[in-house]
N, C-alpha and C positions, 0 to 999 in steps of 0.2 A: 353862464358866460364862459366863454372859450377865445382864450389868449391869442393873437395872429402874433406868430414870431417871424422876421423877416430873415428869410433865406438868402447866400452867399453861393455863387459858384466855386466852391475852393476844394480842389480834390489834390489829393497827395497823392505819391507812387510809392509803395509798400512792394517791391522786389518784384514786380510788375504787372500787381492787382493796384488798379484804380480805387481810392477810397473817399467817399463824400465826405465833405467836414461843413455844413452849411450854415452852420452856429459858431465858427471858427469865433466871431466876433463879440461871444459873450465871454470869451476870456480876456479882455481888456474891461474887466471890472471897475476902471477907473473914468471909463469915456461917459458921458454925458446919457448920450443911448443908451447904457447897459442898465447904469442907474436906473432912468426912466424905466426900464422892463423889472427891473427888480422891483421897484416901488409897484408896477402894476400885477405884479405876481404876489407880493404881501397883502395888497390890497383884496385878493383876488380870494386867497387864503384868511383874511380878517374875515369879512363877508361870509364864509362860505361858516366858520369854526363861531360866529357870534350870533348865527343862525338859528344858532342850539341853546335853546333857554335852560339845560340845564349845564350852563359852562360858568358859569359863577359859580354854582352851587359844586363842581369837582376843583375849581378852584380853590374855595372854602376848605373844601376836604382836605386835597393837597395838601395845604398850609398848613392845618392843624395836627396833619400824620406825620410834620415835619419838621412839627415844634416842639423838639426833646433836645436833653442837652445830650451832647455828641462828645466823648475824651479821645484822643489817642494813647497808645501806650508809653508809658513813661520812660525818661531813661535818669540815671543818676547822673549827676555832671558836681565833682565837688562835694560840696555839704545838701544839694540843692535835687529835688525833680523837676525835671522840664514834659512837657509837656503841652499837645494842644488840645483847644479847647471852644465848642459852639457852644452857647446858650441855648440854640433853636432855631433863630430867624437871621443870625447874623451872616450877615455876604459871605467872610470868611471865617475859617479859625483863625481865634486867636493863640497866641505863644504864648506860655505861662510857666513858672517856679515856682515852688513851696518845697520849706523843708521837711512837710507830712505829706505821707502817701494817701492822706484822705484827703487830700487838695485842699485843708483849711490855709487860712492866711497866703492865697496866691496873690502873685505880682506878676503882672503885664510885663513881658520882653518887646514883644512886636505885636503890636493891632495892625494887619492889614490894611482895615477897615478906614485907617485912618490919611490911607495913602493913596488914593484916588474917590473924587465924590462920588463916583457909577459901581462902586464894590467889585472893578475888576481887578484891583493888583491883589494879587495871591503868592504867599511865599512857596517855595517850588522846591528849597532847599538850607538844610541849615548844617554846618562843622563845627564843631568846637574844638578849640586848640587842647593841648594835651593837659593840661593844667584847671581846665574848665572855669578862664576867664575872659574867655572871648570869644565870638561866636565871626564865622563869615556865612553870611545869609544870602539866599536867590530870589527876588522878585521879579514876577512876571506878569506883564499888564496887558489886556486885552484879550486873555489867553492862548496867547503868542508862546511859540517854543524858545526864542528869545529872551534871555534873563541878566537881570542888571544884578551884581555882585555887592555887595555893603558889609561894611563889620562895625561890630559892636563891643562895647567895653562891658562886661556882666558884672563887674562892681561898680563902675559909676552911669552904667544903664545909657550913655552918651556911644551916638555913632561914630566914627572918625571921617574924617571929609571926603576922601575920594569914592569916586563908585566905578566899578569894574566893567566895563559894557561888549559887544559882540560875545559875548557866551551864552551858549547853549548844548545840551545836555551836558554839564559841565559838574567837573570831577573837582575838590580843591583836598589839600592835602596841606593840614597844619607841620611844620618843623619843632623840634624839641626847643627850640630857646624863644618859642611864643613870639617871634619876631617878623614873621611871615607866612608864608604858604605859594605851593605849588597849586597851580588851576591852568587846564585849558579850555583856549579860546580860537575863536577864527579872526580872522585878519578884519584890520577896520574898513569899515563899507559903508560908499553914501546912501546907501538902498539894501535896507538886510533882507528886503523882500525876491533880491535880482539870484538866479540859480547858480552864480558862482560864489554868493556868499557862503554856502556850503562846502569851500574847497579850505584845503591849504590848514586844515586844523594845527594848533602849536600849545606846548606846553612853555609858563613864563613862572619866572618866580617873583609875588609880589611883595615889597617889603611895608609895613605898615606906616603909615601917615606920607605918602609918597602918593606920586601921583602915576597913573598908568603907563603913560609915554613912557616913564622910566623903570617900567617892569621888563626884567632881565630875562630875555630868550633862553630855554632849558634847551627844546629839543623841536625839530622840524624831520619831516620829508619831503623837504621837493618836487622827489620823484615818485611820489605815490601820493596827490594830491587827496584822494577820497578816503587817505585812512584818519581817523581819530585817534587821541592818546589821554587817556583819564588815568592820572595820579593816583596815587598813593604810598603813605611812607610806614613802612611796616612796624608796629609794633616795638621791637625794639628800638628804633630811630636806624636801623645800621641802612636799610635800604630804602632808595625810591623807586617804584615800581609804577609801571607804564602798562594798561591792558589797554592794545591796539585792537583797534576794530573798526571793521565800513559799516557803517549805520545799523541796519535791523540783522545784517548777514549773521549766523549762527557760528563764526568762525573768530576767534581771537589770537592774538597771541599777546607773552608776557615778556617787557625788555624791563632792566634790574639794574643799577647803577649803586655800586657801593660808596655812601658818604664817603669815608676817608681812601678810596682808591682815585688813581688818576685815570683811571680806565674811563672810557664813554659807554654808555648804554650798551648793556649785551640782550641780545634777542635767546630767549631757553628754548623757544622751537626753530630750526630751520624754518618752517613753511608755516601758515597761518591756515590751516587745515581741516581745527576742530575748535571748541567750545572748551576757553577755559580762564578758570575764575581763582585768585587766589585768596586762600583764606586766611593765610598767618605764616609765621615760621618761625621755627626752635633753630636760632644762628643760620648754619647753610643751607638748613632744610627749607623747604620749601612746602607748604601745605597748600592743594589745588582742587578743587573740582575742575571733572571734565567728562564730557561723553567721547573720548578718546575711543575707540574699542570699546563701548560698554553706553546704547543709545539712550538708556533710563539712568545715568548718570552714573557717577563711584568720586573715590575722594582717594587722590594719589598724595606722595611725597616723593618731592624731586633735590638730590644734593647737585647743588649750583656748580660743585667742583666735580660733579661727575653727571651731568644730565644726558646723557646717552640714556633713550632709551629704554634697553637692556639695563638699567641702574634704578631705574623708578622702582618705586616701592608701593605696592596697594593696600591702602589702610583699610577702606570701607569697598566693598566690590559694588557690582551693579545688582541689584534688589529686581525682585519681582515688581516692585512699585516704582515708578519715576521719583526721582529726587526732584523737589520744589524748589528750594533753596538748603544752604547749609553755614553757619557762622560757626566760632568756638568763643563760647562761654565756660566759665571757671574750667581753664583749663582742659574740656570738650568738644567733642562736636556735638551741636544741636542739627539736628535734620528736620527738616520738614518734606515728606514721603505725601506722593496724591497716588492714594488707594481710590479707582474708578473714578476719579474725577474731586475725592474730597482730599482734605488736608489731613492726617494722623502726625506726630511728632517724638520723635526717638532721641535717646541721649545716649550717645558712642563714649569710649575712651577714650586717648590719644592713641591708642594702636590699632584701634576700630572691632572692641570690642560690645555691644549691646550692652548696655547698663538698664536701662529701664526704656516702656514705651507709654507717654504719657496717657492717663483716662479722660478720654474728650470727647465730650454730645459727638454721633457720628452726624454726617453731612456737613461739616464748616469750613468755611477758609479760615486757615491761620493770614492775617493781615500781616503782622509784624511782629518780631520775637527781639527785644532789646537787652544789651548788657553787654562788658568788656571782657576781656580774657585770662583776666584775675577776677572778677567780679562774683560772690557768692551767691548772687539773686538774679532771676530775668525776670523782665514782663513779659509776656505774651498776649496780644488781640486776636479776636477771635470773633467772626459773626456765621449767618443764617441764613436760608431767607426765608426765616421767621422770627429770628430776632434781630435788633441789632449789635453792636459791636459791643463784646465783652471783658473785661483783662483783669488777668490773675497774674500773683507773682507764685513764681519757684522759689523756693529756696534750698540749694543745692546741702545744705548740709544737716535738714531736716527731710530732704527727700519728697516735696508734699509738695501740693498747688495751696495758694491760701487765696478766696474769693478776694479782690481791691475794693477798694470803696471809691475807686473814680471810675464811675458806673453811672449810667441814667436812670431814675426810679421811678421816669415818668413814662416809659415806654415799654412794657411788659411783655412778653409772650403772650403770646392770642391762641388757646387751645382749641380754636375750633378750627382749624387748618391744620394739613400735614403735608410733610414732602416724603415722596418714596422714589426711588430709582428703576428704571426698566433697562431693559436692553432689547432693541431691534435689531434688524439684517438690512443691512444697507444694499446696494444693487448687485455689488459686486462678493457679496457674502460676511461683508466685515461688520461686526457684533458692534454696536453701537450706543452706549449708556448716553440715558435721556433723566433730567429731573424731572418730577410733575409734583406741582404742590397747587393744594385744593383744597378746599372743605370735607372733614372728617366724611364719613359716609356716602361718598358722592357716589350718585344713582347713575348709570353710562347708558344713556337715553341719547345718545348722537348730537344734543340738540346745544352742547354747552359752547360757551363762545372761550376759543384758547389762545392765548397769545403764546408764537414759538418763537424765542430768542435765537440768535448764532453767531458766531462768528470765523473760524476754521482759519485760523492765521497766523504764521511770527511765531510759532510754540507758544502763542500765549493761551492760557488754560482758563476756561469759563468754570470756574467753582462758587459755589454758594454766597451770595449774599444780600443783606437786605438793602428794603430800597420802600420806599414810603409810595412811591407811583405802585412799584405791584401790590404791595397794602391795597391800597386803592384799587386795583384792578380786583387783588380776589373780593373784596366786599363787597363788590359788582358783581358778583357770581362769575366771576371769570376763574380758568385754568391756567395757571401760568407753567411754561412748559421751555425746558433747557436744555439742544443737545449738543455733547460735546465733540464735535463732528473731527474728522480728520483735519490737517493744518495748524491744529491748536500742538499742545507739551502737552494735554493730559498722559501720556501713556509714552512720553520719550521724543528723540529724537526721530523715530521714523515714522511715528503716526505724525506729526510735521511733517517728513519729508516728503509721505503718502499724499499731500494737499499742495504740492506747490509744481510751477511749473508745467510740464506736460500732463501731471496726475492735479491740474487745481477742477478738474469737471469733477474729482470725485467727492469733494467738499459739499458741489452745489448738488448730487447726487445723494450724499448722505444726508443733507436738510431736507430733501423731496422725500424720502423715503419714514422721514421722522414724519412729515405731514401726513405721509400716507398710512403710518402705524395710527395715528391719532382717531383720523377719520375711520379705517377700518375696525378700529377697537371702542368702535363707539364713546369717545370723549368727544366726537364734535363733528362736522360736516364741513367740505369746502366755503359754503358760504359764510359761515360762525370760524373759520381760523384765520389770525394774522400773524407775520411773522415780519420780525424785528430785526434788525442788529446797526450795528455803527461801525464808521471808517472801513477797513477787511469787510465787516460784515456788514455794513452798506451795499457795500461789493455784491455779497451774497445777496443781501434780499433782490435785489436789482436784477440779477443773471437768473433770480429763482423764476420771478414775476414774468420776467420774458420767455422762458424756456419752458413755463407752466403755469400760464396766467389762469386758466380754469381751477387749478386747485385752491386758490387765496383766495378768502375773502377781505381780506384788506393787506397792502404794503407799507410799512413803515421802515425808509432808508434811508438812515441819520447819516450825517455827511461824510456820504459814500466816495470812492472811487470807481468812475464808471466807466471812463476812454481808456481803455488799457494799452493805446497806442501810441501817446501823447504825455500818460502822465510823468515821464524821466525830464521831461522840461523843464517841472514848474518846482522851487522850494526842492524840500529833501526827497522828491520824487525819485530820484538817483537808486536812494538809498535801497528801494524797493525793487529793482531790477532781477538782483537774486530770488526774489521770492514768486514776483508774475514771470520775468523773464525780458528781452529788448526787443522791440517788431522791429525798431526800425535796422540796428545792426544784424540781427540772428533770423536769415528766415526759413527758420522750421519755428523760430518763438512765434514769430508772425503767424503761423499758420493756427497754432492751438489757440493764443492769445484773442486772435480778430473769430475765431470760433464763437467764442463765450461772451466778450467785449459787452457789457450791456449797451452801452452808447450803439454801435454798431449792429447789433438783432432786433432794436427794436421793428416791427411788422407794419406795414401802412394799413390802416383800416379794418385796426384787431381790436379786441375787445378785453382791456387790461383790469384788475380791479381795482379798486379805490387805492389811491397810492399817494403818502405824503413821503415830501425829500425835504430834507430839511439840510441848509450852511449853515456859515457865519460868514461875513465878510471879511475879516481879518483874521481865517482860518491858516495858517503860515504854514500845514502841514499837509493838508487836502487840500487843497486852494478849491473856492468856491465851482470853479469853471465846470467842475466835472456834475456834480447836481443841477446845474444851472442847465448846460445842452443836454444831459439825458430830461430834465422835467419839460424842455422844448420839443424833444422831438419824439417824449411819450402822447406830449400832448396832442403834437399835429397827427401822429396816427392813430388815438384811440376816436373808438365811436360808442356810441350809449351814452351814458348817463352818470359811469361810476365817473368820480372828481380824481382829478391828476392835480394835484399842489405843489408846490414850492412852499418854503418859510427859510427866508434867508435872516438870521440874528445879524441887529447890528451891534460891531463894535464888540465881537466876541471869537474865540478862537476855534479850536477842535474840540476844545471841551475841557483844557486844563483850567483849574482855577478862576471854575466859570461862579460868579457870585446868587446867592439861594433864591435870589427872587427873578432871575434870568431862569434858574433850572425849575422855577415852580411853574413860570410863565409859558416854556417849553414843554415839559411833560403837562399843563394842562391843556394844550393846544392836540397835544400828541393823541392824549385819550381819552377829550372829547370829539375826536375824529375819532376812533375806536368806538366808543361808546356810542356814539349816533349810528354809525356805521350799521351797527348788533344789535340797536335797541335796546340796551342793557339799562338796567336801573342804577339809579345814586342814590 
């Protein structure tokens, strides 16, 4: 069955190339029509996915690879750990306390679970004030970037009435006398859905048992409506600190307001130029990450009464490895370093001396590293993608890791799989690390079915971790296969900057060339390989499929962006400008942009391969429109046989805080489309 989608004459003027838009009208998601075509596109994708008799049976699997208990890492607050915490099967973590680090005698702080019947609201964010008796927490429902703010009393376990609302990615910052907190938010909006609710970001100070209306304006821009301001009140109480930033742009700056001066907000850089984070300070110093001059990161110190400059101080320089993140514990810096794409972790002085590097399974992401700045223990998590998530404590004054016992014992390492690393030559010469994890002795007979992930976006770094669908995949005899392309931070600021912009072909260049190592190295054949990714790498799969539909034998483009000419419209689309670039004001962007545009290459009467796209309806970050017209006008030009899908979720977001039996119901839809696809056993 093959969908008729009805065509629009709507063409735009792109700097004076004419452009079709003839699905302009499945971006009013709201109209009666669009509904009706969604529903017959889900129906169309039930049918086609329930086809397969053995999709209960990967469902079954699913479930059961998924039903282990899951901790986050701990942090101390008080007399008390907090910590979250899955059973297995439950929509969300739950928030939890004990005063043993083997999690006996826990207490519920926040059950999600218990805040919407559908298992969407998800907590997004939690602060505790300085004294570690009260918590301001983030809820966010439908998996919407949209978060309603709540506080909690952590001795008499009661909320306080008012609730905080238009925030999003949103920063709070407790004061010393427990009596409030700094947070910004965007201005009130009858419609947080409309693309100006995105503007005008402000930072307010709330005072407790008070209601919003009467939360006090800290600080605004007027005239630079697209920047943000996320709080923070330093360590010793003396400062509140302001890291300005436009949405995903790599460029920040730091404004500083001394509690007892009557001074306003000073800006430490003239210009907002670079990448910088701050981590602490000893009085006027200032403690900073930054890729200033140095694109794999270093850790400077800036004195506030002499920031020229010429006055900065370099504690930790830039490393042969990119810096991942970096905190100070007891008195430290902790670094987190991605050597080729994994996580290693090092513990500096205060003058950025090397004290030790800690001994960790190679290939893991470090998740999170917890602890304060007098604090003589950290936790640290840790996964695989062969295990999952693991956490040990440090103890800085025995020097040692000591194994936790908030650990799952029902989800073990599986020896009969391994992950090894490769490096390919991409088109253009550049050396390119790929994970491949597989069954111990695998025989390279061409014939194996591989799924290749990506994503090449945002500096954000594809490193290891586990996942109970690729469980599932390798015990289907699949390859599961990772490369970490240009666009991403594995390797700094410029393998980023190598993928964006006029250089984003080379991203979709570096993932053809991973398929092409695959297939030539006999792990698998065009028609046994598919290739994956979400949001950015939606993108990817999308631009791959079209620009080299013969190589894939299946697409899977999780809610992609596709119209690279349109999407500055919709939600925080804006924020993405710096990274694709703007057709409609820049036309040289126009011209690389509408190059690649998947929406706009699709072919009339080509022959694409099997390809699911999958939304959500109340995606508030991708907005649905963009998978919706590229699955319309894949559809009206393929010809054969292979299936072109939609799967639009209702009543779910991008993916934040999406509830377990939504991600079981999604990934079994996912690869029992794979699995039929390949023939592959369950």
């Amino acid at each position: 069955m093959k969908i008729y989608t009805p065509k629009e004459n709507v063409v735009d003027n792109y700097h004076g190339v004419e452009v079709a838009d003839p699905y302009r009208w499945l971006e009013n998601t709201d109209s009666s029509d669009t509904q009706q075509w969604i529903n017959e596109q889900n129906n169309q994708t039930k049918q086609y996915l329930e086809s397969y008799p053995k999709k209960e049976a990967i469902k079954d699997k699913l479930t059961k690879l998924t039903n282990y208990t899951k901790f986050t890492a701990p942090r101390k607050e008080g007399e008390f750990y907090y910590f979250h915490k899955n059973d297995g099967l439950q929509n969300q973590f739950v928030f939890y306390r004990s005063k043993y680090i083997d999690g006996t005698d826990m207490e519920v702080i926040i059950d999600p679970n218990e805040l919407s019947k559908d298992g969407t609201a998800a907590i997004t964010n939690i602060e505790f004030n300085q004294h570690g008796t009260k918590i301001a927490y983030a809820i966010s429902y439908n998996g919407s970037d949209w978060q309603e703010v709540k506080i909690k009393n952590l001795i008499t376990l009661e909320d306080y009435p008012e609730v905080l609302k238009w925030c999003k990615f949103t920063g709070i910052a407790w004061t010393e006398d427990d009596q409030g907190f700094f947070y910004n938010r965007y201005p009130d909006q009858d419609d947080p859905s409309t693309h100006n609710s995105n503007y005008y970001n402000k930072v307010y100070w709330h005072k407790l048992g008070s209601t919003q209306d009467s939360d006090k304006l800290i600080y605004e821009d007027k005239e630079n409506k697209e920047l943000a301001f996320v709080p923070r009140v330093s360590d010793d109480n003396r400062y509140l600190i302001l890291t300005v930033n436009n949405g995903t742009e790599p460029k920040t700056n730091i404004y500083y307001h001394e509690f007892k001066s009557k001074n306003f907000f000073t800006a430490l850089f003239k210009e907002r130029k670079d990448y910088y984070t701050f981590l602490g300070n000893d009085g006027d110093i200032f403690y900073l990450y930054t890729n200033n001059e140095a694109p794999k990161g270093r850790v400077i110190a800036i004195d506030v009464n002499n920031p020229e400059k010429e006055n900065w101080k370099e504690i930790i320089s830039e490393q042969d490895d990119a810096i991942s993140f970096v905190k100070i514990i007891n008195n430290q810096f902790i670094i987190s370093f991605l050597h080729n794409a994994y996580n290693k972790l090092s513990l500096f002085d205060m003058e950025g001396n090397i004290e030790k590097q800690l001994s960790l399974p190679p290939y893991i992401s470090i998740l999170n590293v917890t602890g304060k700045k007098t604090d003589s223990e950290m936790f640290l998590s840790y996964t695989s993608y062969l295990h999952p998530t693991r956490i040990e404590k440090y103890n800085f004054q025995k020097g040692q890791l000591d194994f936790v016992l908030l650990n799952s014992d029902d989800m073990e390492d599986d020896d009969k799989y391994e992950t090894n690393q490769i490096f390919y030559t991409s088109k253009d010469g550049t050396k390119i690390p790929m994970f491949l994890t597989h069954k111990k002795g695998l025989k390279l007979t061409g014939e194996h079915p591989v799924l290749l992930y990506g994503y090449g976006g945002y500096n954000i770094s594809l490193t290891p971790s586990f996942s109970p669908s690729h469980k599932l995949w390798l015990d289907s005899g699949g390859i599961y296969a990772v490369a970490n392309i240009r666009g991403g931070g594995e390797f700094g600021e410029e393998w980023h900057l190598d993928g964006i912009l006029e250089k984003k072909q080379n991203v979709f260049d570096d993932f053809i060339k991973a398929a092409e190592w695959l297939i030539d190295n006999k792990y698998t054949n065009s028609k046994r390989l598919a290739i994956m990714g979400g949001s950015n790498g939606g993108l990817l799969v999308a631009a791959c499929i079209i620009q080299r539909p013969e190589l894939f034998g299946a697409g899977i483009s999780l809610v992609p962006v596709t119209d690279m000419l349109r999407f500055h419209h919709f939600t925080v689309g804006r924020f993405w400008t710096t990274e694709f670039g703007n057709a409609e004001l820049n036309p040289n962007h126009f011209q690389f942009m509408y190059k690649y545009s998947p929406l706009h290459n699709v072919q009339e009467d080509s022959k694409y391969p099997p390809t699911l796209i999958t939304t959500a309806d109340t995606d508030d970050r991708v907005v649905p429109l963009h998978a919706m017209k590229f699955a319309a006008t894949l559809q009206a030009a393929q010809i054969g046989e292979n299936p072109i899908l939609l799967r639009v979720e209702r009543e779910a977001g991008h993916g934040l805080g999406k509830p377990t039996y939504k991600v079981i119901e999604e990934q079994t839809d996912i690869y029992t489309f794979l699995i039929k696809q390949f023939k592959m056993s369950i």
